[in-house]
C-alpha positions in Angstrom: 0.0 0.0 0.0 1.4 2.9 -0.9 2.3 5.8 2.1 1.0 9.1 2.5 3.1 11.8 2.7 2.2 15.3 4.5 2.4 18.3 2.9 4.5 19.6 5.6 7.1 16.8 5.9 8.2 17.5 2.0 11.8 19.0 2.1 11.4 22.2 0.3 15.0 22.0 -1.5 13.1 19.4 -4.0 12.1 22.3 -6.2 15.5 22.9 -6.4 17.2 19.9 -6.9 14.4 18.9 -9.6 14.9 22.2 -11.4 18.5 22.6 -11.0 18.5 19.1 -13.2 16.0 19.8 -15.6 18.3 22.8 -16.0 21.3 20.9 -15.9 20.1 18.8 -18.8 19.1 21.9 -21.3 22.4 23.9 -20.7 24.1 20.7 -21.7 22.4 19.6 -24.5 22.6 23.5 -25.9 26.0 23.5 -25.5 27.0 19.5 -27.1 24.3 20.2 -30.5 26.8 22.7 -31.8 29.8 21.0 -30.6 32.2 19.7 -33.1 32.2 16.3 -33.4 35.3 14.2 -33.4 35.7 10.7 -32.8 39.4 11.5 -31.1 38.2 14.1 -29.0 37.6 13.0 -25.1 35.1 15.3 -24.3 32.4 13.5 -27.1 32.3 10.7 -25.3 32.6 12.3 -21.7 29.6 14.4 -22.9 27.6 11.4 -24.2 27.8 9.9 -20.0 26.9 13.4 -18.8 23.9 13.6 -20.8 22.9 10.1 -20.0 23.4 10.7 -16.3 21.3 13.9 -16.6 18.1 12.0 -18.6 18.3 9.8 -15.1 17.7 12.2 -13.5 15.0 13.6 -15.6 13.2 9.9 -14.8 14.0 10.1 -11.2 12.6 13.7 -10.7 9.7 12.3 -12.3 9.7 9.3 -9.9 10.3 11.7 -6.9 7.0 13.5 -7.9 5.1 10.3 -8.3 5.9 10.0 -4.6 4.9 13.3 -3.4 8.4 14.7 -3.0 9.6 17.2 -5.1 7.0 19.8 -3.6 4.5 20.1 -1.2 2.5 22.1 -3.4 0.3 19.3 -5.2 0.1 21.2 -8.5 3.3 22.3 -8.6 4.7 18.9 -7.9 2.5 17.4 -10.4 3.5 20.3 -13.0 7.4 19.0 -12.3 6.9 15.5 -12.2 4.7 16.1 -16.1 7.6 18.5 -17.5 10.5 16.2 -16.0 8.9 13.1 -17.6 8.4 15.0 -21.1 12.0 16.1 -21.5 12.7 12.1 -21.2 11.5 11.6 -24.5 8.2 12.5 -24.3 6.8 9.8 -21.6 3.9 10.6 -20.1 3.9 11.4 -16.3 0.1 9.8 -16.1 0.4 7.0 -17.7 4.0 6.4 -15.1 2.0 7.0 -12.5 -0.4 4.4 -11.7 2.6 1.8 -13.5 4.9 3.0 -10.6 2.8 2.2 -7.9 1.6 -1.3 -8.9 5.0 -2.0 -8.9 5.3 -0.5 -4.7 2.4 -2.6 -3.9 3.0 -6.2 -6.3 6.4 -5.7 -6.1 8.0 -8.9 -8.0 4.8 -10.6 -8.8 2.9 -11.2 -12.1 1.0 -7.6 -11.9 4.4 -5.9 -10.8 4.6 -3.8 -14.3 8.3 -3.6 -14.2 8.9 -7.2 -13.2 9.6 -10.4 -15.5 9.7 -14.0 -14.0 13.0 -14.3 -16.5 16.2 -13.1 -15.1 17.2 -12.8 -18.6 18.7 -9.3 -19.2 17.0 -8.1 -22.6 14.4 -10.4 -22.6 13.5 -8.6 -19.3 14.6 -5.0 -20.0 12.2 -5.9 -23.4 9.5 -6.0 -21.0 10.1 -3.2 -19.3 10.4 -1.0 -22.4 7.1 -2.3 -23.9 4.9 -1.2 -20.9 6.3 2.3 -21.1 7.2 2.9 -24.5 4.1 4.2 -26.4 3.5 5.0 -30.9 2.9 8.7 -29.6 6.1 8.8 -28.2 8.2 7.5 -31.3 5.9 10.1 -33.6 6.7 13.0 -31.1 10.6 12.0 -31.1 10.1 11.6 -35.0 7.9 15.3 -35.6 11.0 17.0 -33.3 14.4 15.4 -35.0 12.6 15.9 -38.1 12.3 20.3 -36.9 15.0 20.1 -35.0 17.5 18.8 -37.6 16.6 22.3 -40.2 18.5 24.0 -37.3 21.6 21.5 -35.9 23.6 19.2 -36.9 21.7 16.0 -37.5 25.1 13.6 -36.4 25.0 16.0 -33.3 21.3 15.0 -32.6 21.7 11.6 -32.5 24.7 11.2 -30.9 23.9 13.9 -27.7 19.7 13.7 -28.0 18.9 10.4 -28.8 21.6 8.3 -28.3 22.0 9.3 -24.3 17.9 9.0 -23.5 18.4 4.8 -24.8 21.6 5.0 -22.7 19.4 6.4 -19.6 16.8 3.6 -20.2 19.8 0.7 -19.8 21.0 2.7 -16.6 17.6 3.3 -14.8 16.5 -0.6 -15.7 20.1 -2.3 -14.8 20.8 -0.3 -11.7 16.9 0.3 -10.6 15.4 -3.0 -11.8 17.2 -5.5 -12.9 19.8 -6.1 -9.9 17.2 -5.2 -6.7 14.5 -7.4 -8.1 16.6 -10.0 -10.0 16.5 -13.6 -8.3 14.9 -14.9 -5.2 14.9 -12.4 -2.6 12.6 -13.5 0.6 12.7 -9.9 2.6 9.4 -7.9 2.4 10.3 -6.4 0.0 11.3 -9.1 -2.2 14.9 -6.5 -3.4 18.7 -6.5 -2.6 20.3 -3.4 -2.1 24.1 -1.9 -3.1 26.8 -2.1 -0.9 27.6 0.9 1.0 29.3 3.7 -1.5 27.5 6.5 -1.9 29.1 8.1 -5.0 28.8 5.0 -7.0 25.8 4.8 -5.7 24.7 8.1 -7.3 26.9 7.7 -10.4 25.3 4.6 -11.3 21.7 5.6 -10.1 21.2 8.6 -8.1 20.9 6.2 -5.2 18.4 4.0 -6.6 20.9 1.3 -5.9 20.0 1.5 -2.2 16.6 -0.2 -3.9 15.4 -1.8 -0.5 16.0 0.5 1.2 13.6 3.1 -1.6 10.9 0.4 -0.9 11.5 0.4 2.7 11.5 4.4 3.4 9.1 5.4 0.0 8.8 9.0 1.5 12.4 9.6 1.5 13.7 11.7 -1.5 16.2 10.3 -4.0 18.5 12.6 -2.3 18.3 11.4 1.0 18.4 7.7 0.3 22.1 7.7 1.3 21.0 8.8 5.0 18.3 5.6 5.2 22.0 3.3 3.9 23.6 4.8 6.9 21.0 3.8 9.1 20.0 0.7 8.1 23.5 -0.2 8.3 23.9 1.0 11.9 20.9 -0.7 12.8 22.2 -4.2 11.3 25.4 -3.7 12.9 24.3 -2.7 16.5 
């Protein structure tokens, strides 16, 4: 069952955090579609893994709102959660929504959306894709490369707009999916959790590692999951 969250117990600084990466993600895509492109040139490929970590965190500030977190403000936090989800290749924050919370309350079971009874890789990050991905997101991608590309650089298009959202979608399904629900876990949660190390732990997935530990403490922003590893960990060892 999914937690309530007061108004008043939402952390104000989630406005800023979820703007400052919407932000994050604009300033650098305006800055890599006019960026000369050369294979031998370090900072291509460094800017390829910024981008990806950035559309991340376009899906986790979308997450964050599904919970109630980025503002106490219901609108606004709704408003957020919609824009965040949009710049991620157009998904739809309502159609995330109810998706997200089937898989809080059937977590690992045959009406957990993001689950497969496989722990095949693809033929479970397959699954995943198909009850997310929709036709009016490919014709929205399609309708903006196809305006876009009259005004950059088409090779720059793919290789800093497309290519790092599909990145994003392997990161958020290997690091928040695939590893926490993969195999037989008997806790209540029925997830595994990173070991302690909180910058790979945001690196790899803004915390979302810590996945027990999300499901345990669903009120807690992405932001603060690092705090619930501390205690959980001074709880097992005391």
């Amino acid at each position: 069952m999914k937690r309530a969250i007061s108004q008043s117990s939402v952390d104000p600084k989630g406005v800023l955090i979820a703007a400052s990466i919407m932000a994050l993600w604009f300033i650098n895509l305006y800055f890599l579609v006019t960026y000369p492109v050369s294979w031998t040139d370090p900072l291509i490929y460094l800017g390829i893994l910024v981008q990806m970590h950035l559309y991340t965190g376009l899906f986790i500030t979308a997450h964050d709102a599904m919970h109630g977190l980025v503002s106490a403000n219901k609108k606004l936090n709704t408003a957020i959660g919609w824009l965040a989800a949009l710049l991620f290749s157009y998904n739809f924050y309502g159609k995330l929504y109810p998706k997200h919370h089937e898989h809080h309350r059937f977590v690992a079971t045959d009406k957990d959306p993001d689950y497969h009874h496989s722990d095949g890789f693809f033929t479970w990050y397959l699954s995943f894709i198909r009850q997310y991905l929709s036709i009016w997101q490919i014709l929205l991608m399609a309708i903006t490369f196809n305006v876009l590309k009259l005004f950059l650089p088409v090779e720059n298009l793919i290789i800093f707009w497309m290519l790092p959202a599909v990145l994003a979608t392997f990161q958020l399904f290997y690091f928040g999916t695939y590893l926490p629900h993969k195999g037989e876990s008997d806790n209540k949660h029925h997830s595994t959790t990173q070991p302690k190390n909180h910058l790979w732990a945001f690196l790899s997935c803004y915390f979302f590692g810590y996945h027990y530990e999300h499901h345990d403490s669903p009120g807690t922003p992405w932001w603060r999951l690092w705090k619930v590893k501390e205690n959980q960990s001074v709880n097992i060892n005391s």
